[in-house]
N, C-alpha and C positions, 0 to 999 in steps of 0.2 A: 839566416844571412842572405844578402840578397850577393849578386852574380860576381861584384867588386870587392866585398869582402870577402868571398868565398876564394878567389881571387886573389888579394892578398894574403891570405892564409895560407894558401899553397906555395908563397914565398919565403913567409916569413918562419914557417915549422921547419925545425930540426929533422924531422920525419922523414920529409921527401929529401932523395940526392939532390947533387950540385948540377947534375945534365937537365933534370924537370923542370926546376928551379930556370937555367938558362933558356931552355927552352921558351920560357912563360916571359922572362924579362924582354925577348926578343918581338912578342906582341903588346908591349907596355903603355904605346899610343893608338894601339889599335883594339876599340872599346868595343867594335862590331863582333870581332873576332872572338874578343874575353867572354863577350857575353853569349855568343854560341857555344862556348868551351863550359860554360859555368852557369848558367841560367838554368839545368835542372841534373841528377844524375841520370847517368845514361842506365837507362832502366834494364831489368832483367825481367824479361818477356818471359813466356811460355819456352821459347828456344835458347831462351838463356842469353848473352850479353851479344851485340853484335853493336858496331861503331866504329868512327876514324878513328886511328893510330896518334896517339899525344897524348900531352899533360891535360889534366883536368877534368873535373867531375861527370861532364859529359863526351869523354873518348873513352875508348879502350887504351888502358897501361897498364904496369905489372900493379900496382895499386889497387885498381878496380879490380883484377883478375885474381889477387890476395883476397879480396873482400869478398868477391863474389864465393872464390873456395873454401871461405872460415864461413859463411851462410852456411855453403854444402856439406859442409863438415857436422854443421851442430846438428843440421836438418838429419845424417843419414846415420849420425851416433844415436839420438833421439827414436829413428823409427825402422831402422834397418837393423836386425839381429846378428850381432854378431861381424858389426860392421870393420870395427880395427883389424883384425885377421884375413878378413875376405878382401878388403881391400878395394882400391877404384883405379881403373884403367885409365891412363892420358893417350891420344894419338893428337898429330899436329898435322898440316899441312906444308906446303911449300912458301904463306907469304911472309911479309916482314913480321919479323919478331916473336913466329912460332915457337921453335924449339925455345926460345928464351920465358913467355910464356906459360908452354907445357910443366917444364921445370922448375917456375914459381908458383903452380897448381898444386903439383907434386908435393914442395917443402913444404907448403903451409896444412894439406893433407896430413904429412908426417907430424910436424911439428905439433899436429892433436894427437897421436898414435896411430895412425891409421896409414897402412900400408898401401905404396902405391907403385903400380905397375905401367911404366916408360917405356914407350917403344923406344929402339936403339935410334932409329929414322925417321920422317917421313910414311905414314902410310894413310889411306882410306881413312872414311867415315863408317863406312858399311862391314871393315875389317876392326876397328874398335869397336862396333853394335855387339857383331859374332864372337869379339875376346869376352867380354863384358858374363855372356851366358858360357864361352869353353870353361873361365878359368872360379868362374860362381863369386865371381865381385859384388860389392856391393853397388856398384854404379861406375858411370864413366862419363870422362871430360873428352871431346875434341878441342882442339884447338884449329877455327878456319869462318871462313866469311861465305866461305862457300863459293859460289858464282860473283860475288860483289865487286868491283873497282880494285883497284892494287894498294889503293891506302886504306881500305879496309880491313880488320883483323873481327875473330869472334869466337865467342865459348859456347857453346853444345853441352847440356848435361842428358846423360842416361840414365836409366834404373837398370835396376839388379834383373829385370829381365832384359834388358838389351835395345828396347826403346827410348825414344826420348819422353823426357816427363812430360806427361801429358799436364793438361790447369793444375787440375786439384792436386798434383803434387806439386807441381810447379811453385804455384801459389804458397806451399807453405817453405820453402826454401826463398819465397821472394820474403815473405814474410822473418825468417832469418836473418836477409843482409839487413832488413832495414831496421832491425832490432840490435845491427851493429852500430853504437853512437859514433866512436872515431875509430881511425884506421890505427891505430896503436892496442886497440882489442884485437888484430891477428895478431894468431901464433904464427911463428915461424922460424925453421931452423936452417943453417947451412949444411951444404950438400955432403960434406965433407961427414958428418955425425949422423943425417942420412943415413948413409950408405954403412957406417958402421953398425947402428944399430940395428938395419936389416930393414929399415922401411921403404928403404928406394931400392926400384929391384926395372932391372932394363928387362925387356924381352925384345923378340923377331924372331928370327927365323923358325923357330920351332910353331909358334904360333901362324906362321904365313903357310908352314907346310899344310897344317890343317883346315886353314881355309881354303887356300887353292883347292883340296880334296875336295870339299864339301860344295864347291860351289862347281867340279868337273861332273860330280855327282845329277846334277839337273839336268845334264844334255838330253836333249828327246829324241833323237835319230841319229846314233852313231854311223848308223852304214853310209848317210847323206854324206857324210862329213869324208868319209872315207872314201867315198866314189866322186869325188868333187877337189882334186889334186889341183886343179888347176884354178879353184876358185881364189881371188886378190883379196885382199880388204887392205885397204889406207886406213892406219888409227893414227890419232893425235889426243893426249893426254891434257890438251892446254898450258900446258909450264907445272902439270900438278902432279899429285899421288900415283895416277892410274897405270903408268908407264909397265912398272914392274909387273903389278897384277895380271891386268889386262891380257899385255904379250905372250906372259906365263903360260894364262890358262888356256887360249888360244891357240899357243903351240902345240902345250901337251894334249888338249883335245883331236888334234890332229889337222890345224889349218898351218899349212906350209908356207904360205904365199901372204904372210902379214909384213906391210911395211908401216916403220913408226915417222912420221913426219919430224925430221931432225932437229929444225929448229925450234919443235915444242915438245921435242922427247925429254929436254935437260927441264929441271924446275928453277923457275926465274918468276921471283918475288914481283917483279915490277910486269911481270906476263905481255912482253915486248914488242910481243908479235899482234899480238889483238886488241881491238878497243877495249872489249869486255869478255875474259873469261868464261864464257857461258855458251853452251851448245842450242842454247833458244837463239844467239844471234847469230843469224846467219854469216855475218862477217866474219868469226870466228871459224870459220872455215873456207877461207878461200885460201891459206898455204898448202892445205890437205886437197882439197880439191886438182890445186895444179899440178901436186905430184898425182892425185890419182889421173887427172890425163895423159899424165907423161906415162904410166906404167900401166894405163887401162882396165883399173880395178873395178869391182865389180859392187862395192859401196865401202864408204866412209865412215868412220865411225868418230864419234869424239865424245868426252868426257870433264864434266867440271873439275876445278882443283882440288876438292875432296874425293873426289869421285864416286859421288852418290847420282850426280845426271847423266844423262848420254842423249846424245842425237844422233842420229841417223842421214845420211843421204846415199840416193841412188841416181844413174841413170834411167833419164828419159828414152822413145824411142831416136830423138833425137840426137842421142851420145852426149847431151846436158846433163850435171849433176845438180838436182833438186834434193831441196832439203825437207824429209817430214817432219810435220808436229810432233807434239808430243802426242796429241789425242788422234793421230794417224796411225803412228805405231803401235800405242797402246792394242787399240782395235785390230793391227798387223795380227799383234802378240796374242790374243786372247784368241783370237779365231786358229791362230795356228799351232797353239795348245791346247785347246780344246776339241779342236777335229785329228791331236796326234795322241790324243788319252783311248787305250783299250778300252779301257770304263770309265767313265764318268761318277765321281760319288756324288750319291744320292743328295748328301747333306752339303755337298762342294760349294763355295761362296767364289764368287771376283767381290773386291771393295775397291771400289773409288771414290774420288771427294767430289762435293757436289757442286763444283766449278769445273768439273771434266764434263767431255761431250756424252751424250747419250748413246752415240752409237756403241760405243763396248758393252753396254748395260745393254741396247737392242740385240747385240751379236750371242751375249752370253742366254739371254734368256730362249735365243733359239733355241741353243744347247740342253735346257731346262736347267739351267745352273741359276741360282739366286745374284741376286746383288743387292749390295748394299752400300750406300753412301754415306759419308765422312765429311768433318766439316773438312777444310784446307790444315792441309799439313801432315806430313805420313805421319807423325809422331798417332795422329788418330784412326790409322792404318795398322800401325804396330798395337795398339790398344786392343783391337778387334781381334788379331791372331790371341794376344794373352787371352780376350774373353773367351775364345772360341775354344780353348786348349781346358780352360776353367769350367767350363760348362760342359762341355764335349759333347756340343750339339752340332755343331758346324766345322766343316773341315777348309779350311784356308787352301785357296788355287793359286789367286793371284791379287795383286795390288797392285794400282796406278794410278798416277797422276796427270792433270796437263803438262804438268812445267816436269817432261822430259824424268819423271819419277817409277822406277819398276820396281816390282819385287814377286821373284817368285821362292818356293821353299820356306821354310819358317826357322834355319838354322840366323839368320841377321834379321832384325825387327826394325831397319829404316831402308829407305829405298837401294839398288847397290847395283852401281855404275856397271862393275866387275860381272854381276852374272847377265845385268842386262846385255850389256857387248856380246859375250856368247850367246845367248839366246838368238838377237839380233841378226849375227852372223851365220847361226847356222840355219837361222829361218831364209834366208836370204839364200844361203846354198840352195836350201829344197826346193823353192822356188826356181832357180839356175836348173836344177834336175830336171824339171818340167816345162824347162823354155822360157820364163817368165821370168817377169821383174818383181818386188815389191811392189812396183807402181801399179804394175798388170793385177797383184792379189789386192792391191787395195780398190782397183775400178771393180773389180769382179762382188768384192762388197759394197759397194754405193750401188752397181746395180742388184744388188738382195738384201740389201736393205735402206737404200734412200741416201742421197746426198748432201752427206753432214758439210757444214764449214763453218770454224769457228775463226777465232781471230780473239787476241788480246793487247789493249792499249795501257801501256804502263805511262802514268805524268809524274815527273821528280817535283816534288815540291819540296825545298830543302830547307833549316835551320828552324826556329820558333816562326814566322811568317807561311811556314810549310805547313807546320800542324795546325797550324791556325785556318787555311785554306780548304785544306782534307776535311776538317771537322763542318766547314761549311758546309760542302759539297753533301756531306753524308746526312747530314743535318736536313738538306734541301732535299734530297731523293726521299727522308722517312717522310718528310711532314709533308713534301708536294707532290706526291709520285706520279709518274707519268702514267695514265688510263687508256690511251691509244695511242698506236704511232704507224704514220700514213696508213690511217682505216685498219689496219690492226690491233681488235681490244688487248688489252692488258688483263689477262685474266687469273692469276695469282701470284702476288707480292706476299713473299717469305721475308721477312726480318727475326734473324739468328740473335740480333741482340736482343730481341725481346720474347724470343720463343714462340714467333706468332707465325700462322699461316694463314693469308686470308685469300679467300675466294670472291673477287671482286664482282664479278658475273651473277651468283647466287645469293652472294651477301652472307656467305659462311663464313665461320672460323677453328681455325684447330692449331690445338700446342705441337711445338717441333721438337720432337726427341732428342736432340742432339746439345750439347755445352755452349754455352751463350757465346757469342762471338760479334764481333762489328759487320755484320755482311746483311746486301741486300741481294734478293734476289727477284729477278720478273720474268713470271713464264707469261710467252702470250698466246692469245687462244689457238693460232697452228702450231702450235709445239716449239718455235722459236723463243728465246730466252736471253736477257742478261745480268750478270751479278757485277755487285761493287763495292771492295772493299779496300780497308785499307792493308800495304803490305807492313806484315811483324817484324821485318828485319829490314826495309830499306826508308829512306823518305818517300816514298812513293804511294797513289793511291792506283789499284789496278780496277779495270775494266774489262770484262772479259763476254762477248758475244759466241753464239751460236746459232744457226737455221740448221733446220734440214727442207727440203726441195726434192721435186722428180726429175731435174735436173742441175747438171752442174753449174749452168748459165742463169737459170731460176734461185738454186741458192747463191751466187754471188753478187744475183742482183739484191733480194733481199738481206742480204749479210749489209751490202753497203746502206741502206735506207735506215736500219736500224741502229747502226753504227755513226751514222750520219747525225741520225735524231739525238742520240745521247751526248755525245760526245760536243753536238751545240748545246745541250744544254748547260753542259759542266763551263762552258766556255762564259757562258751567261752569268753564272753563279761567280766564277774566279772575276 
């Protein structure tokens, strides 16, 4: 069926309510619109469903989110042991239409036999990972968009270990939905029969008591925390999850002096106060910043509305609150866990993805700690810790990302807002201990180990005219790749979708160990580099630069030539 008949179908079936139905009559002359809505299903990625809010086959609605759950259902009776008993965990978020969502996840779950466990609220993503392994489920759903716009909504599938499905499981759960012909193959029951037969089962608080534990459990210098009464931190949750957690753990760690920025301590679907939910933009912190002027804290903390990110800012010497990267912190983090470990194990890994900066990989390997890289995406961050547990050759330290992703511990298997904060905070104290800023430990790293600076350009390309443009672009970097740029060779182009590595310079080549993926990658011959690919959850294609330099003037001049150079080209192509 093509976009119009798909289209009228969603009018004219008994199937869908009288509100979807309304909904769709209300774009009836608007053929642009229909055919954005219905010109393909919104696909289930590797991350599982993400999309606008509305009727029709390409949005998220309780329809798709049925459909998508009757896939997970066949996929996890099929190949999970024992899966109706053990059961799959829902947590939601704060935006539109979650808890409503959550709860048609759930019934249609039941409605196979398969028991499922509802938080009573609102909670994390990173607190659903860690339910997922407490309570030996078979799998788990979030419901959230994560960082995305306010008319965003989206689904998150887990496995029974606590990660998100990586491809190859992925893949055969995507292979499920589409082996569903119509949406009248779910099952589904009401809540009411549910709850009698013992399939729907709420939890909280018992479950938050024991991750709070688990995650106060990681503090690395209690005495800091304790001789540091007077240290502030400004947090802001974004309008999301983080609120509770966050403060919580904070407190009971022993930071007294936490204030929550009020007008984004409540959760508000429409996130009122910022452009965009997201601790990568920096706008998203200027309500927290002015109270931290007002009350003179000593950094800011915030977090996405799952609360799997977090950003950071400090002051300057200047009493300016600057905001770090993700790949700033990162590198904060690693170096000040790994210079506060008594021992170091022998077999200890950091894992990052291989669109993060190099310097936490330079920092760690001083240490003599390994690393190892990942395509994009923690779900291949959580994969590592399973292999490493499965083989038990390698001991798991730490994990991150650029895009503002931490994990340390191995009790949660996706990144987690919640213990990043603490860590954050109390590396920030120790620093205070010693007179110093973040800012001051991160100059003391660029001068031992070189002056990283990266930068990432994200371009919206939205609707079928979007992907149509992305695939140019990508299309134009495989087949014409750039060989120099301003008299700097290009000396090896990685392409992930094809598992190739080649060495332009010698005319070598070598296969890429890692799961085939749309990304490119150009290192050039001083060690500067940029990847490109497309994003799996937005219309977006990203861009992401980094130099290292002997100076900070020296990398930002070459950050900008290289950045320069690309980003005419994509301009060229579009």
């Amino acid at each position: 069926m093509n976009y119009m008949e798909k289209y009228n179908e969603w009018i004219s079936s008994p199937y869908f309510d009288e509100e979807t139905k309304e909904e769709l009559l209300k774009i009836k002359d608007d053929e642009k619109e229909i055919e954005d809505r219905f010109f393909k299903e919104l696909e289930f990625g590797t991350g599982g469903l993400r999309g606008v809010i509305g009727a029709g086959t390409n949005r998220i609605n309780k329809y798709n989110i049925r459909k998508a759950t009757q896939g997970l259902a066949n996929y996890i009776l099929k190949n999970v042991e024992n899966a109706k008993n053990r059961g799959v965990v829902i947590a939601y978020d704060s935006r539109h239409k979650s808890p409503e969502f959550a709860k048609e996840a759930a019934l249609v779950l039941n409605a196979n036999g398969i028991k499922a466990y509802l938080f009573e609220s609102l909670r994390t993503t990173p607190e659903l990972s860690f339910t997922v392994r407490e309570l030996g489920c078979a799998g788990g759903i979030v419901i959230t968009a994560s960082h995305n716009p306010p008319e965003y909504n989206g689904y998150k599938v887990y496995g029974e270990d606590g990660g998100q499905l990586v491809p190859k499981f992925a893949n055969m759960v995507i292979e499920e939905i589409r082996n569903i012909n119509d949406f009248s193959e779910v099952k589904y029951i009401d809540e009411k029969e549910a709850l009698d037969k013992g399939l729907l089962n709420i939890i909280g608080e018992e479950i938050d008591r024991k991750y709070i534990d688990k995650v106060k459990s990681l503090v690395i210098r209690k005495d800091v925390i304790e001789n540091m009464k007077d240290f502030k931190i400004v947090y802001t949750p974004l309008h999301g999850t983080g609120a509770m957690p966050v403060k919580r753990v904070l407190n009971e760690i022993g930071f007294e002096n936490v204030i929550v920025e009020p007008k984004q301590e409540i959760p508000d679907s429409n996130f009122s106060t910022v452009k965009y939910p997201n601790p990568e933009e920096h706008d998203a912190f200027k309500l927290a910043i002015k109270l931290a002027e007002k009350e003179n804290a000593d950094i800011i903390i915030g977090t996405d509305p799952d609360c799997d990110r977090v950003g950071a800012v400090v002051k300057n010497k200047n009493g300016e609150y600057v905001v770090l990267t993700g790949n700033q912190t990162g590198a904060l983090l690693i170096d000040y866990i790994l210079s506060s470990m008594e021992s170091i194990p022998k077999n200890g890994v950091i894992v990052k993805t291989i669109v993060t900066s190099e310097l936490g990989a330079v920092i760690a390997k001083s240490y003599g700690v390994e690393v190892i890289n990942t395509l994009t995406g923690f779900k291949f961050i959580g994969e590592k810790i399973k292999e490493f547990e499965q083989n038990k050759d390698k001991k798991f330290i730490f994990g991150y990302e650029e895009s503002y992703g931490y994990l340390a511990g191995t009790f949660v298997r996706d990144k987690d807002g919640v213990i990043a904060s603490m860590l954050i905070a109390e590396m920030a104290a120790y620093y205070k201990s010693k007179g110093m800023t973040l800012l001051d430990g991160l100059k003391n790293i660029y001068e031992k180990y070189g002056y990283y600076k990266e930068d990432l350009k994200s371009i919206t390309l939205k609707g079928k005219e979007g992907i149509e443009k992305i695939g140019r672009i990508m299309n134009d970097f495989r087949n014409n790749p750039p060989l120099n740029i301003e008299g700097i060779r290009v000396k090896i182009i990685r392409d992930y979708k094809e598992s190739l590595s080649k060495n332009i310079l010698d005319k070598t080549e070598n296969k890429l160990d890692l799961p085939k993926s749309n990304v490119l990658h150009f290192t050039l011959e001083d060690g500067s580099w940029f990847a490109i690919r497309p994003s799996g959850t937005e219309p977006k294609i990203k861009i992401y630069f980094s130099v290292v330099s002997d100076s900070e003037k020296n990398a930002e001049d070459k950050l900008n030539i290289i950045r320069k150079f690309v980003l005419d080209k994509i301009n060229e192509i579009e």
